[in-house]
C-alpha positions in Angstrom: -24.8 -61.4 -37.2 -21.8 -61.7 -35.1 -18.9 -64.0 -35.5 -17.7 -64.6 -31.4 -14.9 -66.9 -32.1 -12.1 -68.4 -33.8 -13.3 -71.6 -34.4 -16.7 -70.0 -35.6 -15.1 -68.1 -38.2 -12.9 -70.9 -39.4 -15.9 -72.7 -40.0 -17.7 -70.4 -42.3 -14.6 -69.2 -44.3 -13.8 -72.9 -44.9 -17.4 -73.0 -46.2 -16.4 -70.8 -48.4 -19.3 -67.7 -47.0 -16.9 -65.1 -45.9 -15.8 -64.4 -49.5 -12.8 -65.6 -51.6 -9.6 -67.2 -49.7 -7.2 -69.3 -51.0 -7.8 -73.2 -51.7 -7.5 -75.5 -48.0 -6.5 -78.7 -47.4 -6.0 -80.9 -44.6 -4.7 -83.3 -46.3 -0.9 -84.1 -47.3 -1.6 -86.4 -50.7 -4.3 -83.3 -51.8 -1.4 -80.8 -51.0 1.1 -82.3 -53.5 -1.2 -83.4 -55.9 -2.2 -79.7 -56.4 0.5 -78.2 -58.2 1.5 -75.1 -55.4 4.7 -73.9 -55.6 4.1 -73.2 -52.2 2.5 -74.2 -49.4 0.8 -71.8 -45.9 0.7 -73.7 -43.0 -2.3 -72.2 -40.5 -2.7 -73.2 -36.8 -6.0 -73.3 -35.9 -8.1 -73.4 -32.6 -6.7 -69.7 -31.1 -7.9 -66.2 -31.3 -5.5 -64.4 -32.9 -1.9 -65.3 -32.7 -1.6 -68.7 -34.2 1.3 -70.2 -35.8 1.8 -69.5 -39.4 4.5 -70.3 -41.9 4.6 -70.4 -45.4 7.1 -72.5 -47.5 8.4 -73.7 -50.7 6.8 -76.8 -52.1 10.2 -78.5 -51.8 10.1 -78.1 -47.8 6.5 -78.9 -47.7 7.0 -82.7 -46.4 9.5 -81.5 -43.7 7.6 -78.8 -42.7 4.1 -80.8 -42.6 5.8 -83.4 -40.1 7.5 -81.0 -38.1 4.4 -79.3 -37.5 2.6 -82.9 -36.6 5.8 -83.8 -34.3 4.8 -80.5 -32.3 1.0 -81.4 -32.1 -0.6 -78.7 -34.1 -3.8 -79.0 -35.0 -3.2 -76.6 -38.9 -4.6 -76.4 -41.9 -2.8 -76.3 -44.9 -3.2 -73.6 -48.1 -1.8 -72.5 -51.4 -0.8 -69.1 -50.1 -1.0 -65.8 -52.1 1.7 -63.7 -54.3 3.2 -61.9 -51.8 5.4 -60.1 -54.9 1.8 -58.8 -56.1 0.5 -57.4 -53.4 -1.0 -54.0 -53.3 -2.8 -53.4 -50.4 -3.7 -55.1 -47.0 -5.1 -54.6 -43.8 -8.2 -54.4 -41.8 -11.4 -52.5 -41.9 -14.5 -51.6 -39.6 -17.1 -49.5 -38.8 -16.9 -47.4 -35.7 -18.3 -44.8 -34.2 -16.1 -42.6 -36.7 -17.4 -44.6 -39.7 -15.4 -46.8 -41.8 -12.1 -47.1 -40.9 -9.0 -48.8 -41.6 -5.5 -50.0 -40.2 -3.9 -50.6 -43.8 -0.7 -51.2 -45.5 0.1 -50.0 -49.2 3.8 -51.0 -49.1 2.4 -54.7 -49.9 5.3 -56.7 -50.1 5.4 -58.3 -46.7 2.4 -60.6 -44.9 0.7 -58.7 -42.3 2.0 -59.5 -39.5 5.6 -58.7 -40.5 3.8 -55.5 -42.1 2.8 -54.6 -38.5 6.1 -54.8 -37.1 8.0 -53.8 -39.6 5.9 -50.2 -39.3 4.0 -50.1 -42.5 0.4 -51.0 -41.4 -1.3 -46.8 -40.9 -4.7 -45.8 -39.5 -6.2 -44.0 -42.0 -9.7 -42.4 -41.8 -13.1 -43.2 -43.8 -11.7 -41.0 -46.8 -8.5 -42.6 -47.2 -9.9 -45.9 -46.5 -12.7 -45.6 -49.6 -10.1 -44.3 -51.7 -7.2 -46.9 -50.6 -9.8 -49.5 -51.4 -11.5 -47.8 -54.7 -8.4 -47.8 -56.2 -6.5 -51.2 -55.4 -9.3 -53.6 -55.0 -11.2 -54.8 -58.4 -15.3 -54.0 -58.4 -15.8 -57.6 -57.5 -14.3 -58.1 -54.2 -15.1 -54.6 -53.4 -18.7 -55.9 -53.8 -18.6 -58.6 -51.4 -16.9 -56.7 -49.0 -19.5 -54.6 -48.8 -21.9 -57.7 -48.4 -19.5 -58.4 -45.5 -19.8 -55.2 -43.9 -24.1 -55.9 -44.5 -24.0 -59.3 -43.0 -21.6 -58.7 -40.1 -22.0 -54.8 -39.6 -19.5 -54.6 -36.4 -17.0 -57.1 -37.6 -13.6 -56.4 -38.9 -12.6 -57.6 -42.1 -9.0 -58.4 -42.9 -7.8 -58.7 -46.4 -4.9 -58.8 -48.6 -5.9 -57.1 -52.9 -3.1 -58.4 -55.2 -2.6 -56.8 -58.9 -3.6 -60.4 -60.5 -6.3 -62.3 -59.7 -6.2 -64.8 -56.4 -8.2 -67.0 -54.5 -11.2 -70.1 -55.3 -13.6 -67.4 -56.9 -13.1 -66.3 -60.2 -12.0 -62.7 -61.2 -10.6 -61.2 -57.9 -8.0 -59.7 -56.5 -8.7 -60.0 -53.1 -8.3 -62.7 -50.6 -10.8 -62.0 -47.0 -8.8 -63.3 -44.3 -10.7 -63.3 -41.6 -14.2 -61.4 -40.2 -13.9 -61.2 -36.6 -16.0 -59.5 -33.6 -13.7 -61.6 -31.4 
């Protein structure tokens, strides 16, 4: 199968098929009423590139209105512990093999990762050994089931060394699958 856009995606990660991601909502009352300390804000509708913020659950209200005010069409999430994180990145097959673009440093989100210099290529080796060791049997299960479904997809993903996410016992949030 092949995922060809943004919107597509969206649609089957909120069903909850493209493995485990934190809990969404789109709506304010839900937000509060769920106990977050803090609170991801997630544009939706581009490929790649979107706004994204994450805040305490003290600027949530502010920060939900401000994003109204501006038009955004978002989503709203219960974010990840950034302190606990162990490995991130993205993952494909090629004409190498499995490969990855990761980052074991951990302790920023990915796209500060990037610029900050910490996300490598690494080969297939490195990549099954990165992900043998950080991320829990599990999730390393249904990213392979990933990889089976959507062979020429990348995966991006964040492991964490507690567990995350809506499904029980893993450490691994999927962020996106993408042929986009």
């Amino acid at each position: 199968m092949i995922i060809r856009s943004k919107r597509q995606f969206f649609e089957l990660w909120e069903a909850g098929v493209l493995g485990n991601r934190t809990n969404l909502w789109h709506d304010p009352e839900v937000v509060l009423a769920s106990g977050a300390p803090e609170i991801g804000f997630r544009e939706l509708g581009f490929a790649g590139g979107g706004a994204w913020e994450k805040v305490p659950i003290d600027r949530f209200l502010e920060t939900y209105q401000r994003w109204r005010d501006a038009g955004r069409r978002f989503v709203m999430d219960d974010g990840c512990p950034d302190w606990c994180r162990t490995l991130q990145g993205e993952i494909g097959r090629t004409y190498r093999g499995l490969e990855g673009w990761l980052d074991t440093v951990g302790q920023l989100p990915m796209r500060p990762a990037a610029a900050a210099g910490h996300m490598r290529p690494c080969s297939g080796a490195t990549t099954l050994a990165l992900l043998h060791r950080f991320m829990d049997p599990v999730s390393l299960d249904d990213l392979w089931a990933l990889l089976d479904v959507y062979p020429d997809a990348t995966i991006e993903f964040s492991c964490f060394a507690v567990d995350v996410g809506v499904f029980p016992n893993r450490n691994t949030l999927f962020w996106e699958t993408r042929n986009y």
